[in-house]
C-alpha positions as CSV (number, residue, x, y, z in Angstrom):
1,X,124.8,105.7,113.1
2,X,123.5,102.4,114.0
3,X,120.0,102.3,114.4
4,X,119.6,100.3,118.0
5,X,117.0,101.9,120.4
6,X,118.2,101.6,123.7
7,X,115.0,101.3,124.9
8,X,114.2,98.4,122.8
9,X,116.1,95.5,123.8
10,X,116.4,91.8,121.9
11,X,113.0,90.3,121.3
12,X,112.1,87.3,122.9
13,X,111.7,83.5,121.1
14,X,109.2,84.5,118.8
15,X,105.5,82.8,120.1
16,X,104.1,79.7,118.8
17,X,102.2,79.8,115.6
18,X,103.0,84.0,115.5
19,X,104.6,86.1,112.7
20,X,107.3,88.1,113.2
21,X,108.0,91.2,110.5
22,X,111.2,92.8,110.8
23,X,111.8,96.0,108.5
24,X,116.1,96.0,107.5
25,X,115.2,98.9,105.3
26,X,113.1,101.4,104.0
27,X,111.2,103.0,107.3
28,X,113.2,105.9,108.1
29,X,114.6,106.2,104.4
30,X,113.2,106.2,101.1
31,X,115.6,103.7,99.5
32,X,117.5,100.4,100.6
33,X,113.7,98.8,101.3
34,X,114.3,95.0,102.9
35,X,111.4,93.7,105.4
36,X,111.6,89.9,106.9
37,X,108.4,87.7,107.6
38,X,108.9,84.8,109.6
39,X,106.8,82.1,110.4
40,X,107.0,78.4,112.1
41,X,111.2,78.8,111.6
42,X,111.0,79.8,108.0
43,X,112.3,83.4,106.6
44,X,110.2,85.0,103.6
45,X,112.3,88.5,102.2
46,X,110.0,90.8,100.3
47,X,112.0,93.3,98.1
48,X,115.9,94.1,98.9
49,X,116.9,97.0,97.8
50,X,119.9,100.0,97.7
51,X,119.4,103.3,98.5
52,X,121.8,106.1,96.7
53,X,124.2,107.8,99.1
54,X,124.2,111.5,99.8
55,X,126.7,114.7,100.0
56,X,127.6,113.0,103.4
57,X,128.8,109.8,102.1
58,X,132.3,110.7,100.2
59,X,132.9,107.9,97.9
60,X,130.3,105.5,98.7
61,X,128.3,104.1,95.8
62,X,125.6,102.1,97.1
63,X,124.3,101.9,100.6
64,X,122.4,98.0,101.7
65,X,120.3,96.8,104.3
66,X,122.6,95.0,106.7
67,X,121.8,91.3,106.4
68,X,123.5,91.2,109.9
69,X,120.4,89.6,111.9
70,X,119.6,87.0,109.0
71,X,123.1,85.9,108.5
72,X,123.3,82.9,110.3
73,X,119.6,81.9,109.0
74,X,120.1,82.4,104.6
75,X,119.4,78.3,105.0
76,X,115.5,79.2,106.1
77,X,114.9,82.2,103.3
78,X,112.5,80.5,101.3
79,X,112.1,83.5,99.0
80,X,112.5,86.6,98.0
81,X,109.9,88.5,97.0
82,X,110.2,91.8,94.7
83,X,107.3,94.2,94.4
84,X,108.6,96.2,91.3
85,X,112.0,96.6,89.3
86,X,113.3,100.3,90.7
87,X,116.8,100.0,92.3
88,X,115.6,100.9,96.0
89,X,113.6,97.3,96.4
90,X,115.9,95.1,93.8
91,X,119.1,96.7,93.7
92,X,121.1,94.7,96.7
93,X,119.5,91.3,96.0
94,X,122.7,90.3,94.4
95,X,124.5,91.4,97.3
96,X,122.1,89.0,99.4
97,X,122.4,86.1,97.0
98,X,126.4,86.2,96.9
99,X,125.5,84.9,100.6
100,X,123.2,82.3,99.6
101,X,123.1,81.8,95.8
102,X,120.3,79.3,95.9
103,X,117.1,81.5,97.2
104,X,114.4,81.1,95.0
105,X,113.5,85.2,94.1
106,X,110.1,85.8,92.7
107,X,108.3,88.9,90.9
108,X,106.7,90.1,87.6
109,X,108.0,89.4,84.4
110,X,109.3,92.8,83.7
111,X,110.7,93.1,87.6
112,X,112.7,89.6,87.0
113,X,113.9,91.0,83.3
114,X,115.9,93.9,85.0
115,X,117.4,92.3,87.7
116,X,118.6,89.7,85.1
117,X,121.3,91.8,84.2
118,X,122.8,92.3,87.8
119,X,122.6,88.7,88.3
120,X,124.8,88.3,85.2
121,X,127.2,91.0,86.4
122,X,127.6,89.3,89.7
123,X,127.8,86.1,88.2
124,X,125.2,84.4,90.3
125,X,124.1,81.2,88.2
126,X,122.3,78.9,90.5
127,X,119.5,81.4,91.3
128,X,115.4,79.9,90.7
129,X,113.5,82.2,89.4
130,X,109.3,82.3,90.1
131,X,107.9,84.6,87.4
132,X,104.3,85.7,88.9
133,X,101.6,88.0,87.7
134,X,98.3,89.6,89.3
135,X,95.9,87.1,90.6
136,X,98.7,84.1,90.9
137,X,99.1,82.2,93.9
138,X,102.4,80.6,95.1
139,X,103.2,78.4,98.1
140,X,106.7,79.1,99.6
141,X,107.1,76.7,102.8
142,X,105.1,78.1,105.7
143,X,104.1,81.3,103.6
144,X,100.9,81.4,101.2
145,X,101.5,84.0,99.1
146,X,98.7,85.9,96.4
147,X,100.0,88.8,93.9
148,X,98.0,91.6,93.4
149,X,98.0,94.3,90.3
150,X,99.1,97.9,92.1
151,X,100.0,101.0,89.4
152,X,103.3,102.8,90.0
153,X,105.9,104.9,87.8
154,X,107.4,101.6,86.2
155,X,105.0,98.8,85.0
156,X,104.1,95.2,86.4
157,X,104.2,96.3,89.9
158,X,102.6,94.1,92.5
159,X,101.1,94.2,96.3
160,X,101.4,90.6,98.1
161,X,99.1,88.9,100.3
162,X,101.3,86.3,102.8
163,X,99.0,84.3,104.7
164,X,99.8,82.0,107.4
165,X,98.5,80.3,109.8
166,X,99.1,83.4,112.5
167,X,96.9,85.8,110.1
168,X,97.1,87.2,106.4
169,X,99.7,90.9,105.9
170,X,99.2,92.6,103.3
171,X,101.8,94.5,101.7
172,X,101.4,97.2,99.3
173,X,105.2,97.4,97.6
174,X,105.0,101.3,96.6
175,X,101.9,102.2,94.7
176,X,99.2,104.9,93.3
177,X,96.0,104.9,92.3
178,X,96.2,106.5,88.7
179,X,92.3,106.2,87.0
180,X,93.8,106.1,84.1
181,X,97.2,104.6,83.9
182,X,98.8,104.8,80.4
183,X,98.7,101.3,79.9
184,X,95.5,100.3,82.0
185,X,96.7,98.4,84.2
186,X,95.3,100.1,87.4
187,X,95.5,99.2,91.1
188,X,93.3,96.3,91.8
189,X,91.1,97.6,94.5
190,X,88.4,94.6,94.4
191,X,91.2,92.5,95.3
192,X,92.0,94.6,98.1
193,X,88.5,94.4,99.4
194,X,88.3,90.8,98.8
195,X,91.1,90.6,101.3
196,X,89.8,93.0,103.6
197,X,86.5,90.9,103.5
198,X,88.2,87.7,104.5
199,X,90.4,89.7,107.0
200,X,93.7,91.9,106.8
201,X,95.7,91.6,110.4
202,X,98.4,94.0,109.1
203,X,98.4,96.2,106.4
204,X,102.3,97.4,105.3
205,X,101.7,100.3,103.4
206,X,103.9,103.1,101.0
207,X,104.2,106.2,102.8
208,X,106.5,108.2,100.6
209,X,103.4,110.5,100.0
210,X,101.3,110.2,103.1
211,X,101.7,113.9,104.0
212,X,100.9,115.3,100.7
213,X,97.2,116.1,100.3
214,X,94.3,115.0,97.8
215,X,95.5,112.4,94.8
216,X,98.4,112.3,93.2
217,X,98.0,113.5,89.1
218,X,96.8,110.9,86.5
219,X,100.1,109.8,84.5
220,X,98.4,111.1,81.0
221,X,97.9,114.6,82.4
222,X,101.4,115.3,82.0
223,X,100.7,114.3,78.1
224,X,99.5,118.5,76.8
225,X,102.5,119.3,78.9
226,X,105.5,117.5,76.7
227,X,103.4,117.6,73.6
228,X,103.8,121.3,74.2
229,X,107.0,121.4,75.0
230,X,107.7,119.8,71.8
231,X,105.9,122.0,69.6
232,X,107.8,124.7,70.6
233,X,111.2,123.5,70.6
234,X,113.7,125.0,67.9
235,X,116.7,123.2,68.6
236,X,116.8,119.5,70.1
237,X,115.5,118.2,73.0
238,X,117.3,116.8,75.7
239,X,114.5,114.5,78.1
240,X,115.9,113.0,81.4
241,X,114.0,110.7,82.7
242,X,114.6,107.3,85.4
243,X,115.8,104.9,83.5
244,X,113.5,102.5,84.5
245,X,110.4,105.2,84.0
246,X,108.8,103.4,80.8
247,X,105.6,104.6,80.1
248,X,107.4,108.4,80.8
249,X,109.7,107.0,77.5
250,X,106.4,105.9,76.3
251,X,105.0,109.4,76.1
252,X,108.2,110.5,74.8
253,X,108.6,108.1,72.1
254,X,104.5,109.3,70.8
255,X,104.9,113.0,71.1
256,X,108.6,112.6,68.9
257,X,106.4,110.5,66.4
258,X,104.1,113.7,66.5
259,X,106.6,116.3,65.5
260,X,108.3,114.6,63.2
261,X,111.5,113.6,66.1
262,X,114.2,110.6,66.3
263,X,114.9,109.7,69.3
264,X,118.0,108.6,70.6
265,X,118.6,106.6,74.0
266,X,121.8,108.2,76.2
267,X,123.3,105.9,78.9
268,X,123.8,102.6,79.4
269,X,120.9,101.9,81.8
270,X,118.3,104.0,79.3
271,X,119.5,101.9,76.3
272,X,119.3,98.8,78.8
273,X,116.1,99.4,80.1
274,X,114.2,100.3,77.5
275,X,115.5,97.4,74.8
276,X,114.2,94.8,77.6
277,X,111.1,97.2,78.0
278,X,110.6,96.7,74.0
279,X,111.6,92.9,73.8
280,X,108.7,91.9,76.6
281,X,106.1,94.3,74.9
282,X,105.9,97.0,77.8
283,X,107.5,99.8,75.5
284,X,105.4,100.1,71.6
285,X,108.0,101.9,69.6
286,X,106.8,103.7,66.9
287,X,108.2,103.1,63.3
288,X,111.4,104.6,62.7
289,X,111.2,106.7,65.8
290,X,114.2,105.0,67.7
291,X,117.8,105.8,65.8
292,X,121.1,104.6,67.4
293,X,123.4,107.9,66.8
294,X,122.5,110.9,68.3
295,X,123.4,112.6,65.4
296,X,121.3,110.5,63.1
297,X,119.2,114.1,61.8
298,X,119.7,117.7,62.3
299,X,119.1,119.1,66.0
300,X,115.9,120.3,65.1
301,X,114.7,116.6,64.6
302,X,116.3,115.0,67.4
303,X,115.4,113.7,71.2
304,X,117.9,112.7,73.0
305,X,116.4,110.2,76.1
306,X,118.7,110.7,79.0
307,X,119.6,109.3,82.7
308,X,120.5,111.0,85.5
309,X,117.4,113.1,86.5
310,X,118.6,113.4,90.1
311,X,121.7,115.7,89.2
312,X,124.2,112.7,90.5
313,X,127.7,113.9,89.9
314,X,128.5,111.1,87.3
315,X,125.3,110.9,85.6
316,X,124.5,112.3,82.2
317,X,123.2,115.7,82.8
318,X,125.5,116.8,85.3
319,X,127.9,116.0,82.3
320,X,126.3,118.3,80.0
321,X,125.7,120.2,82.2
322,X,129.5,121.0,82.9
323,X,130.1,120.5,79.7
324,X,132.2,117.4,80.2
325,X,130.3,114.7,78.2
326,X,132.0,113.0,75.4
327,X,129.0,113.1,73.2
328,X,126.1,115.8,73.7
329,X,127.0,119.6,74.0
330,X,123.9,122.2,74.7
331,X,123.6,124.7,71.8
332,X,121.7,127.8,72.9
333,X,118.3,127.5,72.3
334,X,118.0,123.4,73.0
335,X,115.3,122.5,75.5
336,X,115.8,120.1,78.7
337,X,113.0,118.6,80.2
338,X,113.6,117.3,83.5
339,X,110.7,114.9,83.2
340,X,111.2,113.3,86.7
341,X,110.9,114.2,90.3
342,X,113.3,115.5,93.1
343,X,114.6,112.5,95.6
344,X,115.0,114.1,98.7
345,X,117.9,115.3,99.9
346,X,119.3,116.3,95.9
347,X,117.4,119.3,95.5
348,X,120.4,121.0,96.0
349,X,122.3,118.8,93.1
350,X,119.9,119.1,90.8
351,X,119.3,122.5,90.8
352,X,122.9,123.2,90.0
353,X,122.4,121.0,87.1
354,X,119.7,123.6,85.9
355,X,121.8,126.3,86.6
356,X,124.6,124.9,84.4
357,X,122.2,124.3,81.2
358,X,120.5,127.4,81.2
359,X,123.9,129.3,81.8
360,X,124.6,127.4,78.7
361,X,121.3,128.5,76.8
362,X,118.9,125.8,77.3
363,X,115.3,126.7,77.8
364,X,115.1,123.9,81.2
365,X,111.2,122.6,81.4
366,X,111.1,121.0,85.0
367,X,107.9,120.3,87.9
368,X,108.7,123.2,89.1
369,X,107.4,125.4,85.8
370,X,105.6,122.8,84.1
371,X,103.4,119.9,84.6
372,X,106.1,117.4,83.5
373,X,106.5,115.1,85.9
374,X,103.7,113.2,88.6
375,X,104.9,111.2,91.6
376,X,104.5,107.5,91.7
377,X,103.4,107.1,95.0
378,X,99.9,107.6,96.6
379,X,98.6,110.8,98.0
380,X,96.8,110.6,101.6
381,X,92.9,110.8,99.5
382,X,94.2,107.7,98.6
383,X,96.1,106.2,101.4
384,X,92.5,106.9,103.0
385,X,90.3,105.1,100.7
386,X,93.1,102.1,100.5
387,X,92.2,102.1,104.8
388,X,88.1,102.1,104.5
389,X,88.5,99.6,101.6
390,X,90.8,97.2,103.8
391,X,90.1,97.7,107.2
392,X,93.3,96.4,108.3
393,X,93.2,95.5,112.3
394,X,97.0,96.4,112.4
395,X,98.6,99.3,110.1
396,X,102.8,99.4,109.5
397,X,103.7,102.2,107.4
398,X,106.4,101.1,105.8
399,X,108.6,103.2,102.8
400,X,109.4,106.7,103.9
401,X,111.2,108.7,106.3
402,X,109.8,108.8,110.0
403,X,107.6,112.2,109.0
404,X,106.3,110.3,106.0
405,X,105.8,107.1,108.4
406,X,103.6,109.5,111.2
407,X,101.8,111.1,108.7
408,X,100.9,107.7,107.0
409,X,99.9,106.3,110.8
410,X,97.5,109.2,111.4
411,X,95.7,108.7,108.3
412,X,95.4,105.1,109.3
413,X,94.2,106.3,112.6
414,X,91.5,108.8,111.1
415,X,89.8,105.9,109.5
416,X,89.4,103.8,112.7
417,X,92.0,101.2,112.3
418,X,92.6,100.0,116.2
419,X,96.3,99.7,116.0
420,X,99.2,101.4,114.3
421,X,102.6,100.8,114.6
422,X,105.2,103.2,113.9
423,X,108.1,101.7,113.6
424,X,111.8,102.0,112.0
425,X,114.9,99.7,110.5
426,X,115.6,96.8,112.9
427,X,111.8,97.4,115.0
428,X,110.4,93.4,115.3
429,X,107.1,93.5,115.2
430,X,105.1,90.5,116.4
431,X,101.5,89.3,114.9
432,X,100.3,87.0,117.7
433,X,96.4,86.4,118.4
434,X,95.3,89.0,115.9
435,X,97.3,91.5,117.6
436,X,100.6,93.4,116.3
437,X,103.2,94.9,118.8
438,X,106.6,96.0,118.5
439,X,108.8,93.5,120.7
440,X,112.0,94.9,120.6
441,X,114.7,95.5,118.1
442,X,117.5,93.7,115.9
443,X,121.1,95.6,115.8
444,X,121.1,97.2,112.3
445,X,122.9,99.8,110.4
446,X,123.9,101.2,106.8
447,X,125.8,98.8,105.1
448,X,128.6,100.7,102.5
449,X,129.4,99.6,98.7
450,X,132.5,101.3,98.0
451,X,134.0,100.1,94.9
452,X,134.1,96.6,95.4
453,X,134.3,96.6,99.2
454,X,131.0,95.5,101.0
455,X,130.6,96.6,104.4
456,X,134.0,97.4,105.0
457,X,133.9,101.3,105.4
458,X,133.2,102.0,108.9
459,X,131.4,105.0,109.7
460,X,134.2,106.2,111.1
461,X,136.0,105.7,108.1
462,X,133.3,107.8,106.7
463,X,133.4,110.4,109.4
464,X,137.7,110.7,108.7
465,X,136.4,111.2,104.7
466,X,134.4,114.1,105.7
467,X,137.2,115.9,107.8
468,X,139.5,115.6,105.1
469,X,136.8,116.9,102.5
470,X,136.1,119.8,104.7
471,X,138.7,120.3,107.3
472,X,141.5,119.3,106.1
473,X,144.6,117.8,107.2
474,X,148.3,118.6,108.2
475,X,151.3,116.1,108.7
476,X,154.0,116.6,111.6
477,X,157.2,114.8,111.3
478,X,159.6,115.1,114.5
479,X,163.1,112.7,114.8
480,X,164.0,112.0,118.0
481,X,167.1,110.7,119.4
482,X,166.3,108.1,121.5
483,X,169.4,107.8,123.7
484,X,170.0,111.4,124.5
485,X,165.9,112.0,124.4
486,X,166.4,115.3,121.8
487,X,165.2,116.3,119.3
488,X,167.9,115.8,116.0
489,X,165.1,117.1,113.2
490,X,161.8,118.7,112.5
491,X,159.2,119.2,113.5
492,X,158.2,119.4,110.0
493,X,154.5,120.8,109.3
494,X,152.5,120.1,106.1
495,X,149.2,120.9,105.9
496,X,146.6,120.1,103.0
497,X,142.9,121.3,102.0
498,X,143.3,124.3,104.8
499,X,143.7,127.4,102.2
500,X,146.9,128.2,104.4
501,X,150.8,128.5,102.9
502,X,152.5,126.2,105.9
503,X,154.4,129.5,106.8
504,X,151.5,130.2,108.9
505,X,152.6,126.9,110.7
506,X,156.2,128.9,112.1
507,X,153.9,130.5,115.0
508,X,153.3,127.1,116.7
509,X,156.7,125.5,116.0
510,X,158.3,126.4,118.7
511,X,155.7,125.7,121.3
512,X,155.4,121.8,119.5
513,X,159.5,122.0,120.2
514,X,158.2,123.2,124.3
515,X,156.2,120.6,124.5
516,X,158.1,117.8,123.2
517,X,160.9,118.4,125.5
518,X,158.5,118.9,128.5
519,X,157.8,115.5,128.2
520,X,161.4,113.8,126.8
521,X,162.8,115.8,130.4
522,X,159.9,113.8,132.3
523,X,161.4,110.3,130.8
524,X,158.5,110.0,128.1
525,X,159.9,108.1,125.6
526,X,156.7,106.1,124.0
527,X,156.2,107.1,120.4
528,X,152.7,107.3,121.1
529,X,152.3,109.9,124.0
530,X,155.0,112.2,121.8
531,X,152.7,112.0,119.1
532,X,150.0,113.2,121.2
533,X,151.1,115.6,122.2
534,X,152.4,117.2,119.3
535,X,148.4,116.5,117.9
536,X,147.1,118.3,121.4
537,X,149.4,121.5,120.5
538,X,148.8,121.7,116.4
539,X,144.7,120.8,117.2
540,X,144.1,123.5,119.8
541,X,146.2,125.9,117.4
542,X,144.4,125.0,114.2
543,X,140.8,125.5,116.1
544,X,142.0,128.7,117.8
545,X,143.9,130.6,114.9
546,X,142.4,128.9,111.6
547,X,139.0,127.9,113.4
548,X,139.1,124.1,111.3
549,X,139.8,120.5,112.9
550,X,141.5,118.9,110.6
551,X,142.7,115.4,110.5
552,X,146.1,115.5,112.1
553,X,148.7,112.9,111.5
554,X,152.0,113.0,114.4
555,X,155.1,111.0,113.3
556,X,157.9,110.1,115.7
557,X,161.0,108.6,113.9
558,X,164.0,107.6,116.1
559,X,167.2,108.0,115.5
């Protein structure tokens, strides 16, 4: 699974007075987002994030960048830059810091406020913090760097302008153009043309929604939607929502005020989030709106504000969904509003979680019967004006899967920009002279959290998790005696996860028993060859006659 291009080889010393960009995450998935600038021997890290595993990752929490091809050079990182607080850019910083503890990481005041907490729970202490905002400017060795106000689902995002000496980048840190943001803070397109005026030579730029067509919705169009919702409600309301989704809690929060609703947080992260939201004035709480127990008035007068949106297994709403949370049961005739969108690859997840509520009676509002939910990311009308307005000599998608990527280069290429590079994890691209090409490639792969193993899991690890979680596995135990070379016991067949008794195992016995002495009579006598070919015989039986591979396990004992 590891990501080297065989037609890419090492890149070369990087050139005198050039830049070198090296994406560690994020092109090619939407999650885990890492990219590396460096510049006259000095390493600048803008955003370092997680990305959530999948069906095809058994037990792994989180999955990280792989710091692999910085690893030996933590001493030159002179910062880290984070664009916005979701977990996909800031959510493996503290896995990066328990490297280095002392890299200076900078970003907006609300950004900085949520990773405060995983900083604490890793207990990194040494870490300087730079708190920036729109407009600043901040020197970080080689690296000039200027912040820029972009609008996204989760407030106090920022774009940032790196110049050197070998050109100015530009990256966009995942964005929209809402008109009309809820709390007007919109994307600061003069400051994008002021740039493009003095000269853009590379333009990194969010892709996620490069091959959807026109704009995406204005945040406070979803507003009739909920309000409606919320007028006709009988019983309570269950939102879900991203934790980190404020000005989504925001419209929650007025329409409850509306109606004449408490509202109560669910889940750690909600109540989390939204207290910091509240403390650093990004969250305006009505009166008496806000109530700790989610029992505080009858259903008909409650809202309960809930995680787990994306139908994760553990999170809330798969809980009440299969009815297995300690605290909030569906009553028929409660409502669910899914007020969030589908990460890709979940569908699947989540639509199970709206099977289970409305099998339990609740009336599920979602985007897909209700305007309830708008993206957060920038539709290709406005990936094309962001092009005309910049005029970028070099374009690197960046933030999407390779479709997402292509479609983002095209539009980049329908506006006349002269060079776009398409590339993925581990590409290194070189500014030199004006001019961006890809130069070869860094070894990188998926890095595994499991429990509290880092990059220990292999992927074949992973690859044995998924045989045993869908093809099962069988035990053979065979005692040998070593000095006559027969067998004294066995073999003895269990088999697990196949939907077979072991009876069905008495068909092959004998022909192990054939086998086994086939190869005792030829003086075979190595543990290791008997319990080969014990695997060869129960494999090709178990492919044949129950049409599985499961993971087998031979034992030779001597006696």
């Amino acid at each position: 699974m590891s990501h080297m291009h065989t037609e890419l080889g090492p890149p070369p010393k990087l050139a005198d007075g050039g830049l070198r960009v090296i994406p560690l995450g994020g092109l090619g998935e939407v999650g885990r987002n890492m990219t590396v600038f460096e510049h006259a021997g000095k390493l600048l890290i803008v955003d370092v994030g997680v990305l959530f595993p999948e069906e095809h990752h058994p037990g792994v929490d989180l999955i990280l960048p792989d710091f692999g091809p910085i690893r030996d050079r933590l001493q030159d990182v002179v910062g880290i830059v984070l664009t916005h607080g979701h977990e996909d850019h800031i959510g493996g910083v503290p896995y990066l810091l328990r490297e280095r503890g002392t890299i200076p990481v900078i970003g907006s005041k609300l950004t900085l406020a949520l990773l405060d907490p995983k900083l604490r729970e890793h207990r990194l202490k040494e870490v300087p913090r730079h708190e920036v905002s729109e407009n600043d400017t901040l020197e970080l060795g080689p690296f000039s760097l200027e912040f820029v106000a972009v609008n996204h689902s989760i407030p106090d995002a920022l774009a940032v302008a790196i110049k050197t000496p070998a050109g100015v980048a530009l990256h966009t840190g995942d964005f929209k153009m809402d008109q009309l943001p809820l709390d007007g803070r919109i994307t600061d397109l003069r400051a994008f043309a002021r740039l493009g005026e003095a000269g853009v030579d590379l333009f990194l730029t969010d892709s996620t929604n490069a091959e959807v067509p026109g704009f995406t919705v204005a945040e406070r169009n979803i507003t009739p939607a909920i309000d409606s919702v919320f007028a006709s409600s009988t019983g309570k309301i269950i939102v879900a929502s991203f934790a980190s989704h404020v000005h989504r809690v925001q419209q929650v929060l007025d329409a409850a005020a509306k109606h004449g609703r408490k509202v109560a947080y669910v889940g750690r992260s909600m109540v989390r989030n939204m207290q910091i939201a509240r403390e650093l004035g990004y969250l305006d709480v009505p009166d008496g709106v806000v109530v700790d127990k989610i029992d505080a008035a009858p259903a008909d007068q409650m809202v309960l504000m809930s995680t787990g949106s994306q139908g994760e297994p553990m999170a809330a709403l798969s809980r009440i969904a299969n009815r297995s949370h300690q605290q909030v049961a569906i009553e028929p005739g409660d409502t669910v509003l899914l007020a969030s969108s589908l990460i890709p690859g979940n569908e699947n997840a989540v639509y199970r979680v709206i099977d289970g509520l409305t099998k339990l009676g609740a009336r599920v509002v979602h985007k897909g019967n209700a305007l309830v939910h708008v993206s957060g990311h920038a539709s290709a009308g406005e990936l094309l004006y962001c092009y005309n307005i910049v005029q970028p000599s070099n374009v690197l998608p960046v933030h999407g899967e390779i479709r997402h990527l292509h479609a983002n280069g095209a539009l980049a290429r329908q506006t006349g920009v002269p060079n776009v590079l398409l590339a993925e994890d581990g590409y290194v691209v070189d500014l030199v002279d004006g001019h961006a090409s890809i130069t070869g490639a860094v070894e990188c792969g998926y890095v595994y959290v499991d429990g509290s193993s880092v990059g220990d899991l292999t992927d074949s690890e992973l690859k044995d998790r998924r045989v045993l979680g869908e093809e099962g596995f069988i035990s053979v135990v065979v005692v040998v005696d070593s000095t006559t070379g027969k067998i004294v016991s066995g073999p003895e067949i269990h088999a697990r996860g196949l939907a077979e008794d072991d009876s069905v195992f008495d068909a092959v016995q004998p022909r192990i028993v054939s086998a086994l002495e086939e190869a005792l009579a030829e003086g075979t006598h190595d543990q290791r060859q008997l319990q080969q070919v014990m695997r060869r015989v129960l494999g090709s039986f178990a492919g044949r006659k129950l049409r599985r591979r499961p993971m087998i396990i031979p034992i030779v004992l001597e006696a």
